[in-house]
C-alpha positions as CSV (number, residue, x, y, z in Angstrom):
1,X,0.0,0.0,0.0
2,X,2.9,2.0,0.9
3,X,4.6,1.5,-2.5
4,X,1.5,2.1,-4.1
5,X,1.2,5.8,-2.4
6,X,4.7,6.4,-3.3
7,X,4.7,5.4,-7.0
8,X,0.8,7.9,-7.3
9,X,3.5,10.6,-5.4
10,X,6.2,10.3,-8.1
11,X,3.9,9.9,-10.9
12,X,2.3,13.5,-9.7
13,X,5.7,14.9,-9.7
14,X,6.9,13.8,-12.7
15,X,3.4,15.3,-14.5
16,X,4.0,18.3,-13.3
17,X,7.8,18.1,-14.9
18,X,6.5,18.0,-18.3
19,X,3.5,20.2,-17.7
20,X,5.9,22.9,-17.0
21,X,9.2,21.8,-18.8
22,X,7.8,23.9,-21.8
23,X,7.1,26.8,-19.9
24,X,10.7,27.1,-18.0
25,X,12.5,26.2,-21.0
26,X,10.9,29.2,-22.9
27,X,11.3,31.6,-20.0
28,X,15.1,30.7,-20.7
29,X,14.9,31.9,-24.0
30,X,15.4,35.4,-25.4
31,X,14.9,37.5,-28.6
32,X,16.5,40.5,-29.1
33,X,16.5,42.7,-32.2
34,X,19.7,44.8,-32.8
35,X,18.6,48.0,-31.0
36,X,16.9,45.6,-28.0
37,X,20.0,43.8,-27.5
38,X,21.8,47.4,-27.3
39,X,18.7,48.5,-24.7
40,X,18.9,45.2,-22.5
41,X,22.9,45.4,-22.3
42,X,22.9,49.1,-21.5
43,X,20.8,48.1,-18.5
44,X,22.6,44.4,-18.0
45,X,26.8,44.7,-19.1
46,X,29.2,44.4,-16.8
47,X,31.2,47.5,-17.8
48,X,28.2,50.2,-17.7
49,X,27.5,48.3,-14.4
50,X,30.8,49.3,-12.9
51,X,31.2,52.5,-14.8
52,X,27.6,53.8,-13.0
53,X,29.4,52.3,-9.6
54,X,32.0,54.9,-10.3
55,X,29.4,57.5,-10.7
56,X,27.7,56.4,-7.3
57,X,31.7,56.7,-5.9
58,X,32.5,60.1,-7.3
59,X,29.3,61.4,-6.2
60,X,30.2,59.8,-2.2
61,X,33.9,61.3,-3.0
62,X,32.1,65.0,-3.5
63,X,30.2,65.3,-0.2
64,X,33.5,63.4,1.6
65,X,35.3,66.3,0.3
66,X,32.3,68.8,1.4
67,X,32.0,67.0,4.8
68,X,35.4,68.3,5.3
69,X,34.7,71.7,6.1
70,X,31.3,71.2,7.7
71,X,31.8,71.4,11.9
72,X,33.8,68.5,13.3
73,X,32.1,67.2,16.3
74,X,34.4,64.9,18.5
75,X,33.6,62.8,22.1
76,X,36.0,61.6,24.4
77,X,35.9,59.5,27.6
78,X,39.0,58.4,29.4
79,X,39.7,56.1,32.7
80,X,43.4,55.7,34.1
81,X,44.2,53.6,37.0
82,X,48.0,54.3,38.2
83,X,49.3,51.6,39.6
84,X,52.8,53.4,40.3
85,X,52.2,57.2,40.5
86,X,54.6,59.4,39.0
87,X,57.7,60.4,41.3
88,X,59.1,64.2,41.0
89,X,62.3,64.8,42.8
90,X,61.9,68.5,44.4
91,X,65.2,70.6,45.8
92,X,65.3,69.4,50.0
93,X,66.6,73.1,51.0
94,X,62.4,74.1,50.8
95,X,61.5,71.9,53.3
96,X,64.7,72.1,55.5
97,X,66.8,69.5,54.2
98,X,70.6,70.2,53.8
99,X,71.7,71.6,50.6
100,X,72.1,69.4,47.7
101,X,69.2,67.4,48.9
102,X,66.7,65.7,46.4
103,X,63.5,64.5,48.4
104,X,61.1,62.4,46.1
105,X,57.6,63.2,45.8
106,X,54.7,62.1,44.6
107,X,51.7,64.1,42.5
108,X,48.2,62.8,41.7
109,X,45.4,60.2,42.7
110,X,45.6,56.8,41.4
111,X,42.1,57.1,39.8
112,X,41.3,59.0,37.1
113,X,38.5,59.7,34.7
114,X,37.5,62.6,32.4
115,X,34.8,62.6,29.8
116,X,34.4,65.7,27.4
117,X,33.5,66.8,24.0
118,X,35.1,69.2,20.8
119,X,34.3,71.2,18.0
120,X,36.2,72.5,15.1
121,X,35.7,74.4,12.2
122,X,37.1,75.1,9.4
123,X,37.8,79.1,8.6
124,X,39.8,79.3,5.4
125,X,41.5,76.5,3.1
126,X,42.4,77.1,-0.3
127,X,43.3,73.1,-0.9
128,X,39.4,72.5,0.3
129,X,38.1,75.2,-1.9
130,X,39.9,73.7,-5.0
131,X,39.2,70.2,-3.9
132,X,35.4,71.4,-3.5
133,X,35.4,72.3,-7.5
134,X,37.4,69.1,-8.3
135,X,34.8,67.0,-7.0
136,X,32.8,68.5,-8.8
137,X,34.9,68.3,-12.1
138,X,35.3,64.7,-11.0
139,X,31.3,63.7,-11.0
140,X,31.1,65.5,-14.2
141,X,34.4,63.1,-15.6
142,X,32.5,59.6,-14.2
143,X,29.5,60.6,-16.1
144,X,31.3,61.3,-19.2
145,X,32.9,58.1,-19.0
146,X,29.9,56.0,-18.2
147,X,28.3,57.7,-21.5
148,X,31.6,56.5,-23.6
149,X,31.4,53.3,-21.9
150,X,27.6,52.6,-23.0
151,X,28.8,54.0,-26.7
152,X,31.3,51.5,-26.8
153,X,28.7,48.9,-25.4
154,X,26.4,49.6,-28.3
155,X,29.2,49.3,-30.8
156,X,30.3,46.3,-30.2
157,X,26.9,44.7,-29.9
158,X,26.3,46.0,-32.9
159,X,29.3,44.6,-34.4
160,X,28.9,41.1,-32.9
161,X,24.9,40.9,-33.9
162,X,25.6,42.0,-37.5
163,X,28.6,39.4,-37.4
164,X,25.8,36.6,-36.1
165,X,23.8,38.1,-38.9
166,X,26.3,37.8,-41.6
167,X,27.2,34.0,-40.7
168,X,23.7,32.9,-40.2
169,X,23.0,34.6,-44.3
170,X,26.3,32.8,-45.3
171,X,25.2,29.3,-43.6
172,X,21.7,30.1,-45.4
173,X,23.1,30.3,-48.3
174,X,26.0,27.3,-48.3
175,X,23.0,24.9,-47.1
176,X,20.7,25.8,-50.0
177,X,23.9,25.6,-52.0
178,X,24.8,22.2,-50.9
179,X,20.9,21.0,-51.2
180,X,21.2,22.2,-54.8
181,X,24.4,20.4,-55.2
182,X,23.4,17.5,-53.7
183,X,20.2,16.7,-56.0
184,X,23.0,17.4,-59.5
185,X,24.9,14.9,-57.9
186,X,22.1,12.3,-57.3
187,X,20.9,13.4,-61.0
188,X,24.6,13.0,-62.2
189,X,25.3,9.5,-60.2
190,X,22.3,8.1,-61.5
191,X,23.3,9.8,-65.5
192,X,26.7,7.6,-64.5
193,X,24.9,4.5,-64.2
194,X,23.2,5.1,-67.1
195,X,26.7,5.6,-68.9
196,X,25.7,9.0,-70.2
197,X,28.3,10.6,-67.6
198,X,32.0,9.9,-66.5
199,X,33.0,8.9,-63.2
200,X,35.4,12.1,-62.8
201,X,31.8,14.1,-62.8
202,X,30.3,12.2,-60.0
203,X,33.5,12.5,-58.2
204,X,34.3,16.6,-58.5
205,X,30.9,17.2,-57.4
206,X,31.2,14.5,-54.5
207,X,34.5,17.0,-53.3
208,X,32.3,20.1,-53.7
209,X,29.8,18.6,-51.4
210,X,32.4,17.7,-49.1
211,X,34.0,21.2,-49.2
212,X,30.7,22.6,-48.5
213,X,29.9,20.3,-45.8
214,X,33.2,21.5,-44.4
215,X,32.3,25.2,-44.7
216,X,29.0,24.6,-42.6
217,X,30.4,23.3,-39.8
218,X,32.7,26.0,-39.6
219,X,30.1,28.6,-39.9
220,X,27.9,26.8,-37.4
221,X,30.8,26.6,-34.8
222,X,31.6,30.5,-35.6
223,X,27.9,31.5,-35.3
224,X,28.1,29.5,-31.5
225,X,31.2,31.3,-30.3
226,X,29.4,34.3,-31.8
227,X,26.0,33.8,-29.6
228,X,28.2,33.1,-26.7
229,X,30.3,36.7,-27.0
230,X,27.2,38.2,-27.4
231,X,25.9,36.5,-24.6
232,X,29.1,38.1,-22.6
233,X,28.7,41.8,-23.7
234,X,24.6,41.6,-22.5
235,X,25.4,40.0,-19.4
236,X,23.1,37.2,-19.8
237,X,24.2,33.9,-18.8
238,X,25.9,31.1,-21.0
239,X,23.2,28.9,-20.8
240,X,20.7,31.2,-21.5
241,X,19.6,30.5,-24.8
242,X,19.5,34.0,-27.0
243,X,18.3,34.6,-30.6
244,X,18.2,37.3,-33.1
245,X,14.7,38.1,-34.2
246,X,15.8,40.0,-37.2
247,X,17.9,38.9,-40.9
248,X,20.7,40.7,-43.1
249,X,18.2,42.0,-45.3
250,X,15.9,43.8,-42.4
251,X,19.5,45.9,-41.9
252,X,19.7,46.7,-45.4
253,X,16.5,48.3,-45.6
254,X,17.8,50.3,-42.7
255,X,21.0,51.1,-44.8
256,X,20.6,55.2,-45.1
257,X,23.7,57.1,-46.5
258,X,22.8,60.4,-47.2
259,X,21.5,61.0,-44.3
260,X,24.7,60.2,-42.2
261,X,26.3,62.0,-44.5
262,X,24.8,65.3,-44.4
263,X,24.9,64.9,-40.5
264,X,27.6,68.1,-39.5
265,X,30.5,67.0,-37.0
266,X,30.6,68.7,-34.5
267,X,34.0,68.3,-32.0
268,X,32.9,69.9,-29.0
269,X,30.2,67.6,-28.8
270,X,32.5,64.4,-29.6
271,X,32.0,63.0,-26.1
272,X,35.7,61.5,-26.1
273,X,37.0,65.1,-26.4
274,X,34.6,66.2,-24.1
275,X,36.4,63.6,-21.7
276,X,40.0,65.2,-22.7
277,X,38.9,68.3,-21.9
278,X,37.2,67.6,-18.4
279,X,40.7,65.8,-17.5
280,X,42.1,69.0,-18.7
281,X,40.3,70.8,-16.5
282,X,41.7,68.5,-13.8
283,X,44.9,68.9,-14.5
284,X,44.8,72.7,-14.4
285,X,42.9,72.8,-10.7
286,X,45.5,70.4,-9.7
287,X,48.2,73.0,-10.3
288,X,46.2,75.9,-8.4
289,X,45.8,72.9,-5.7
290,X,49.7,73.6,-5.4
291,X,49.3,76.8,-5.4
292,X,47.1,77.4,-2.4
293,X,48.9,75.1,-0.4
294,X,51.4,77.9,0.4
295,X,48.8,79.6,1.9
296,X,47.5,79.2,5.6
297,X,44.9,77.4,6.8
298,X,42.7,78.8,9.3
299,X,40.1,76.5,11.5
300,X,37.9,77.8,14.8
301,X,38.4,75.2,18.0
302,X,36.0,75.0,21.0
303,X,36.5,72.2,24.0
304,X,35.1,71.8,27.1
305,X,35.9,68.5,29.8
306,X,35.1,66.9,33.5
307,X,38.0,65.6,35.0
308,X,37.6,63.3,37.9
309,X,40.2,62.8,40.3
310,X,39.6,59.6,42.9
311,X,41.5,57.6,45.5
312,X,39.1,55.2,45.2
313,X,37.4,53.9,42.0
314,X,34.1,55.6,42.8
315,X,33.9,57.9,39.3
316,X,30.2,56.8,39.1
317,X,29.5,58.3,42.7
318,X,27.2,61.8,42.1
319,X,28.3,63.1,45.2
320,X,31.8,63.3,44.7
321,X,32.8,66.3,42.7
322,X,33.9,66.6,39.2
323,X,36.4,69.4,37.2
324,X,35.5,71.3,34.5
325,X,37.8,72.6,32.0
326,X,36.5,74.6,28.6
327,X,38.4,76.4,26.0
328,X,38.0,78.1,22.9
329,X,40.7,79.6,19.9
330,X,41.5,79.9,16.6
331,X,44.2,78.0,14.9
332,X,46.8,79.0,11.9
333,X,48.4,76.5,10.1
334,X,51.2,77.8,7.9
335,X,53.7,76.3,5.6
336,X,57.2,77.6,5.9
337,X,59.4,75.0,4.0
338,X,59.3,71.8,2.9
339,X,62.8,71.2,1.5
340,X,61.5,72.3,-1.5
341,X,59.1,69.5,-2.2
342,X,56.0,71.8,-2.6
343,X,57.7,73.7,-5.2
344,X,58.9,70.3,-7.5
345,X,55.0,69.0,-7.0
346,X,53.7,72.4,-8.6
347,X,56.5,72.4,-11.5
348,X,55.1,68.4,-11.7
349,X,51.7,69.5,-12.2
350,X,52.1,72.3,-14.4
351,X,54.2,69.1,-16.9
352,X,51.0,67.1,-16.4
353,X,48.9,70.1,-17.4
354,X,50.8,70.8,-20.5
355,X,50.6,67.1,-20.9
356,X,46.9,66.8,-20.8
357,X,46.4,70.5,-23.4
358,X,48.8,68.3,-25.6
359,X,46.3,65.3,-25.4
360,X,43.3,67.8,-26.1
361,X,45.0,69.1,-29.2
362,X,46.0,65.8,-30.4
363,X,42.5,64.4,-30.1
364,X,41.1,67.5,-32.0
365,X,43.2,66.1,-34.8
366,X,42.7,62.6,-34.3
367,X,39.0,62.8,-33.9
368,X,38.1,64.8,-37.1
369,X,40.8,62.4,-38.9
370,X,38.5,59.4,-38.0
371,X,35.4,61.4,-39.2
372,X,36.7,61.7,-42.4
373,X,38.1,58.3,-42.5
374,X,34.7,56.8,-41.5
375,X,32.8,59.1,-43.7
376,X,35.2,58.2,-46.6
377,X,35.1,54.4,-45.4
378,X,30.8,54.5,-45.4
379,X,31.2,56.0,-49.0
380,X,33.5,53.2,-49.8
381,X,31.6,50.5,-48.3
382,X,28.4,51.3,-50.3
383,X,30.2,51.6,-53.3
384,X,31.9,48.2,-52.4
385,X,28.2,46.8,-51.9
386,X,26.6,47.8,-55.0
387,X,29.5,46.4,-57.4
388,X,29.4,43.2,-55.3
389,X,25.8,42.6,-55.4
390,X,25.7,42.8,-59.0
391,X,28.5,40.6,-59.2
392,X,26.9,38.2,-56.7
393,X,23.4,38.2,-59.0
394,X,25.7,38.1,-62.6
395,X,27.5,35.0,-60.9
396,X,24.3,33.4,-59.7
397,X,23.1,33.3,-63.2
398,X,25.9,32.3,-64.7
399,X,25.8,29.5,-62.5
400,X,22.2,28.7,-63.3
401,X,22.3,28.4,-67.1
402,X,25.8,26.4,-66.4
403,X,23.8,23.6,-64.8
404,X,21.0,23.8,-67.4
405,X,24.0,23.4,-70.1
406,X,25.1,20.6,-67.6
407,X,22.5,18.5,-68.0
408,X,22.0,18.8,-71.4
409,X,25.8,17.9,-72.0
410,X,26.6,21.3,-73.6
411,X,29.6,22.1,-70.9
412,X,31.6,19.8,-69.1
413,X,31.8,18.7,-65.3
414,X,34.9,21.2,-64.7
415,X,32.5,24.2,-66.6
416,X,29.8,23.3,-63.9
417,X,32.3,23.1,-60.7
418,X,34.2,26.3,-61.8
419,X,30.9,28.5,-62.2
420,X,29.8,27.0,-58.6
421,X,33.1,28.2,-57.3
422,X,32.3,31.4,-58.9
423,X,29.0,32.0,-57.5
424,X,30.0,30.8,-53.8
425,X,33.0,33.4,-53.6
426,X,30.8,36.5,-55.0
427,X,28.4,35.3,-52.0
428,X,31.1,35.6,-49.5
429,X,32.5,38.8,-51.5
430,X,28.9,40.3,-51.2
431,X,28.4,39.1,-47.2
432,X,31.2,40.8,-46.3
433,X,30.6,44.1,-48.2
434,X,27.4,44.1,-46.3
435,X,29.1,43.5,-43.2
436,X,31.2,46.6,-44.0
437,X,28.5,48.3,-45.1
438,X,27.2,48.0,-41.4
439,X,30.1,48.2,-39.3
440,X,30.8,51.9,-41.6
441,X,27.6,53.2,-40.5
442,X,28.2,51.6,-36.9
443,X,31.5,53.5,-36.7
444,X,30.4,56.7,-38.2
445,X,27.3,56.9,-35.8
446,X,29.4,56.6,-32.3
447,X,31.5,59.1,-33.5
448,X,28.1,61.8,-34.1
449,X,27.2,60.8,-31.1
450,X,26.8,63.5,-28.6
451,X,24.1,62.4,-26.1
């Protein structure tokens, strides 16, 4: 009976499984088009993850800084217990002791307590004034850097989709390639049998179906390693299965060239030269940081303490009495010299300055150079496309009538093979003009970027 209760137990279980097997297994499973996938990793990769922690530090870093000269509040509370009490020798002649006479003498109470509290503020320091603004500068430089971070992010998510894309078309179009193939050579094996073919023929397009074979498993292994970086840059785990809802030719339709192209460059909106110049700006508040530290400091001080004084450990007893001591001032602190070391840290920063407006002017070069590069590049690329589509459709057709003239024993085996050759290579030749076509524009839009 028990067994029987058991096995109704496990088969209810096990119903359940298979009920809802479906159900997980397609919860694990996500579709992304281009833009999504660049949506879901700026919320999801790792590096826009940590670059928005650094955001969440510099902001922590700015009211640290601030904190600094906000009123410093500061409790004490002390207990001593002597167990030797200082000894003070004291000249003898005082208290009638012959000359030269050192009588030892001891001062205090072996219990002692004292409990109090300070305050401080801070007057006048140039180093917190500049560090106040640097903070600030310093927010404004994590920000900057989480925005080039997420345009990197949808770079290269771009990049890797249209290079999932790109395989996937050129898998498409081997398979069909090697399904076409592999019905001539059934045709042509069974023409052989007849006589009406050589054995040669029936072997050349035997190594064609092999080569093909060859060049699908390749491209399925490179479209898995693909899925698996792109898996990586969205932060989605490896055995999370992920899928591109989208085709080559839904990107072509988006292909627009004149409109990218008409788009003005503008530098001081180039977000990596906005970065330069924010470190730049750094740079120069770090050398009036050196500055101001040969100024003085000035800071207000208030105290005030009980001191407790006991032969006996009885601090806690109210009706014993307790001492008060309070104070107030004002404290300068003022640099003299340093052995010279303040002086080499402001001729070090003024180097880094320079450093950095070298950087800044450099970049200004550098980044209208890649404009032009990637504007000239896009041009290219289309051109490149056009010519290779034509090409790819010329070859196609070529290849076509080949076969036709094939089987009617117009051109030989070789003719056939050759043409197929022909076709496949203006595929690839075309595949990757598309891909360039893609990456062009990809590259071209991060640098217009300005957000």
């Amino acid at each position: 009976m028990n067994m029987l209760k058991k096995c109704r137990r496990q088969r209810w279980k096990i119903g359940i499984i298979i009920v809802f097997a479906p159900l997980l297994s397609a919860q694990e499973k996500m579709e992304f088009s281009i833009q999504d996938a660049q949506n879901y990793a700026i919320e999801h990769n790792y590096d826009i993850k940590n670059a928005r922690l650094s955001i969440k530090v510099a902001d922590k870093q700015r009211w640290e800084v601030t904190a600094a000269g906000l009123p410093q509040i500061e409790a004490t509370a002390q207990y001593m217990k002597y167990i030797d009490l200082p000894t003070q020798l004291i000249p003898g002649e005082a208290f009638g002791a012959p000359a030269g006479t050192l009588l030892e003498a001891n001062f205090g109470l072996p219990h002692n307590a004292n409990y109090g509290i300070s305050v401080s503020q801070l007057i006048f320091s140039g180093s917190y004034l500049v560090g106040l603004r640097a903070s600030t500068i310093y927010q404004q430089l994590s920000k900057l850097s989480a925005h080039s971070t997420e345009q990197n992010v949808r770079e290269t998510i771009a990049q890797t989709c249209y290079l999932i894309l790109t395989a996937e078309e050129n898998r498409r179009v081997l398979q069909q390639s090697y399904e076409n193939l592999q019905k001539t050579h059934t045709e042509i094996s069974a023409m052989f049998k007849e006589g009406f073919v050589e054995e040669t023929d029936v072997k050349q397009l035997r190594i064609s179906l092999s080569g093909l074979e060859n060049s699908i498993f390749t491209l399925d292994r490179q479209v898995e390693i693909s899925y698996q970086l792109l898996k990586m840059q969205l932060g989605v785990d490896f055995q999370t299965e992920v899928a591109l809802n989208e085709n080559l030719t839904d990107q072509l339709k988006k292909i627009n060239i004149e409109s990218r192209l008409d788009r003005e460059f503008v530098l001081a909106e180039n977000v990596s030269f906005r970065l330069l110049k924010t470190q730049e700006k750094l740079a120069d508040l770090n050398v009036k940081n050196e500055m101001v530290s040969f100024l003085p400091s000035f800071a207000a001080f208030a105290q005030t303490s009980q001191n407790a004084m006991r032969l006996e450990f009885n601090i806690f007893d109210g009706a014993e009495k307790w001492y008060p001591t309070t104070l107030v001032g004002v404290e300068m602190t003022w640099p003299i010299f340093s052995g010279g070391a303040k002086v080499f840290r402001m001729q070090k920063a003024k180097a880094e300055l320079q450093q950095a407006e070298l950087s800044r002017k450099q970049a200004e070069q550098g980044l209208q150079l890649s404009y032009n590069q990637a504007r000239l590049g896009l041009q290219s690329a289309h051109k490149k496309f056009s010519n290779t589509q034509e090409s790819r459709n010329l070859a196609k057709d070529i290849y076509e009538i080949n076969l036709i003239k094939y089987k009617e024993g117009i051109v030989s085996s070789l003719d056939l093979i050759q043409s197929h050759n022909q076709y496949l290579q203006s595929e690839s030749e075309y595949l990757n003009a598309v891909s360039e076509v893609l990456n062009a524009q990809n590259t071209l839009d991060k640098l217009l970027d300005s957000e």
